[in-house]
N, C-alpha and C positions, 0 to 999 in steps of 0.2 A: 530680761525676757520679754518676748511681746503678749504676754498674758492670752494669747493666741492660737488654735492646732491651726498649719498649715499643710495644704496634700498639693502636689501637683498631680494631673492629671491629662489627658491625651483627650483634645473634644473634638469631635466635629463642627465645621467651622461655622454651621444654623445656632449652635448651644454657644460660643464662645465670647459674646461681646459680654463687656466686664458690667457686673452687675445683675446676668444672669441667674435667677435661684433654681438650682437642680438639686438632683437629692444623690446621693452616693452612698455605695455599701462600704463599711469597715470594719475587720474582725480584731477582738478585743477580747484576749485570754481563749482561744476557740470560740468567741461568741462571734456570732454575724448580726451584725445592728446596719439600720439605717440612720445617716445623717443628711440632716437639709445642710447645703451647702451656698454659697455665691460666689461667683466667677469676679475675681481681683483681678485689679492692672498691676504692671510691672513699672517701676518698684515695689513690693507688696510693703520691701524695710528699705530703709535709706537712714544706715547710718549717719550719725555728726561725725564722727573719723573713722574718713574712710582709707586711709593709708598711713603706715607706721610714723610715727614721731621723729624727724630727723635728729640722729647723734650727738 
């Protein structure tokens, strides 16, 4: 597990350079919370195997 929540999200491209901190809403059991967040690059994961074990 990456000990991590990940959300993707849809920005506007002023908010999007990676390491941006915004804050986002998330709702949890009907609760609405807010969380601070920061804008990752891609790969956020990069597995060590990344394609099946040959036969």
């Amino acid at each position: 597990t990456l000990k991590k929540m990940i959300a993707l999200a849809s920005l506007d491209t002023e908010h999007s350079k990676p390491g941006t901190d915004l804050q986002m809403e998330i709702t949890i059991e009907a609760i609405r919370l807010k969380a601070n967040v920061k804008v990752g690059t891609l790969p956020f994961f990069n597995p060590a195997r990344k394609t099946a074990t040959p036969v």
